[in-house]
C-alpha positions in Angstrom: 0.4 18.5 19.0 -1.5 20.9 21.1 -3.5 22.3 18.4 -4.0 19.5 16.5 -6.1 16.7 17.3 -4.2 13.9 19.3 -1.9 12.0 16.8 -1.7 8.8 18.9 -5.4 9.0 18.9 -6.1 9.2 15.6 -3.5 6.1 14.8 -5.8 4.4 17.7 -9.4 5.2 15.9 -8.4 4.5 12.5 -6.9 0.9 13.8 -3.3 2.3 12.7 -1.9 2.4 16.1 -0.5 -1.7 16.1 0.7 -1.2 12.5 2.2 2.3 13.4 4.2 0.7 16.1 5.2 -2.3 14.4 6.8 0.2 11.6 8.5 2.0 13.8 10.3 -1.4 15.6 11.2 -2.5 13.1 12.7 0.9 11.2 14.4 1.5 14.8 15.9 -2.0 14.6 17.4 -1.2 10.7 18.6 1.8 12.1 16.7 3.9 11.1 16.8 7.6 12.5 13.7 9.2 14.5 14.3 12.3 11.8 13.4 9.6 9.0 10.6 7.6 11.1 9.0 11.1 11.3 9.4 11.8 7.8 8.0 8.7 6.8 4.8 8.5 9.2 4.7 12.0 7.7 4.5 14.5 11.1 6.9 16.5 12.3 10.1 15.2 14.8 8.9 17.6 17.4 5.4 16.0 17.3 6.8 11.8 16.7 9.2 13.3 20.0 6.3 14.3 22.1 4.2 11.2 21.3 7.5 9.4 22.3 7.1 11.0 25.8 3.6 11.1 25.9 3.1 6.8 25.2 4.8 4.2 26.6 3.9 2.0 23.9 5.2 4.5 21.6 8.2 4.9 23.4 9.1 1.4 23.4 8.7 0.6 20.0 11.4 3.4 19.8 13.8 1.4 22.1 16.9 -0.3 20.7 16.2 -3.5 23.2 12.5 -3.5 21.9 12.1 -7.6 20.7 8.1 -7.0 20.5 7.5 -7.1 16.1 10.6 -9.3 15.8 8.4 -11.8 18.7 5.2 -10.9 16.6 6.8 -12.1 13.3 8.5 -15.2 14.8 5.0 -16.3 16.6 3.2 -15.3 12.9 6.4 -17.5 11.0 5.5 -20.7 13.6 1.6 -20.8 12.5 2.1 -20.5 9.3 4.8 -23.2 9.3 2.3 -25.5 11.8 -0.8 -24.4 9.8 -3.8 -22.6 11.1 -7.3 -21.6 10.3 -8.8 -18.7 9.3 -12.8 -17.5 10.0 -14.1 -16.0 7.1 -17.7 -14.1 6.4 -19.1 -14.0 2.6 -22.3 -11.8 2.3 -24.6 -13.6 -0.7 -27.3 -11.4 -2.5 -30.2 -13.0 -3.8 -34.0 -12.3 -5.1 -37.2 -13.0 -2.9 -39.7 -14.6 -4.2 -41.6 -11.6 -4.9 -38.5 -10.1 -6.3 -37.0 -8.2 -3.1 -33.6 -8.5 -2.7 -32.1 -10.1 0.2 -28.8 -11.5 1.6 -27.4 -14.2 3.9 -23.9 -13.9 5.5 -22.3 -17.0 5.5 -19.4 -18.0 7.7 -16.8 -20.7 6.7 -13.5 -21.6 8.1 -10.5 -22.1 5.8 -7.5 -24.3 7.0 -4.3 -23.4 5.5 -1.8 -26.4 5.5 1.5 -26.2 7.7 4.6 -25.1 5.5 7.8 -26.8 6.0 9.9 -24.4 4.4 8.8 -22.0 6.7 9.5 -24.8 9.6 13.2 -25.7 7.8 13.6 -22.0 7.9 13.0 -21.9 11.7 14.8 -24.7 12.1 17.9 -23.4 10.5 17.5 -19.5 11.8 17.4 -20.5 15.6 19.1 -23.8 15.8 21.7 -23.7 12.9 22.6 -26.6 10.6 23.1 -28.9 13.6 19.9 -29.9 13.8 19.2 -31.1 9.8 22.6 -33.6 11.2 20.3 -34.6 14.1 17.4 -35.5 12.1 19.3 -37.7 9.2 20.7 -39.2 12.4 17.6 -40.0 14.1 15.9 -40.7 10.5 18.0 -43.4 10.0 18.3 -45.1 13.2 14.3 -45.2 12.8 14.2 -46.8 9.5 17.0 -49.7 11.2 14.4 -50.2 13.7 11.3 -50.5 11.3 13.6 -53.1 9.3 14.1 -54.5 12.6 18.3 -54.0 12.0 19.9 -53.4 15.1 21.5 -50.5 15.6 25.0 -50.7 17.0 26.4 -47.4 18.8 30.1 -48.4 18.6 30.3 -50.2 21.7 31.3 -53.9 21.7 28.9 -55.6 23.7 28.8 -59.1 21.8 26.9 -60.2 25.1 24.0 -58.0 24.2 22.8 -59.3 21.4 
């Protein structure tokens, strides 16, 4: 890399350096070898070997504990299952009166709805089937108290009433 102009630098201008290091998590995390990571981000080992030195950032990304894209995907999987909004800009062209053309950039915010597969999917990745028992449970102890049933736990307490 001494030649050459600063790979890590380049990612960085270009806005490839997140991406770059998200790609390389992951791919780490398949098992993927740094001989194909290189191959596939298209440099040579030596140079992917000496950027691995040379960042930290880079250098974690290439670490078998690294949890930093799986954390990225799980925070992305939450607000999409939650729902969020995203800002927008439109640019409009138009004609002048006197025939000039002009523009106006407009701004809107669009609200995409929350996505309870995604949240079931959460749900049943991190908590395992237990909880879908839980929430029949607690589903249908709150529909005996909307019908105003009493709900008896199992216990005898005929006193209690």
């Amino acid at each position: 890399m001494s030649n050459k102009k600063d790979l890590y630098l380049a990612w960085a201008e270009s806005g490839k350096l997140k991406d770059n290091l998200a790609i390389i998590s992951l791919l780490i995390k398949a098992g993927v070898t740094e001989a194909q990571i290189a191959k596939y981000l298209e440099i040579s080992l030596k140079d992917y070997k000496e950027m691995k030195k040379a960042h930290a950032d880079v250098a974690y990304a290439n670490a078998p504990d690294n949890i930093w894209e799986m954390t990225n995907c799980i925070r992305d999987l939450v607000k999409i299952g939650h729902g969020y909004s995203t800002k927008s800009f439109r640019k409009q062209m138009y004609k002048g009166k006197k025939g000039e053309d002009k523009y106006s950039i407009n701004e809107f915010e669009l609200y995409h709805e929350p996505n309870a597969n995604v949240l079931i999917y959460i749900l049943d990745k991190f908590y395992g089937p237990k909880w879908r028992d839980d929430a029949i449970s607690l589903e249908l102890r709150k529909e005996k108290l909307d019908q105003k049933e009493e709900w008896n736990s199992g216990s005898s307490n005929d006193g209690n009433k």
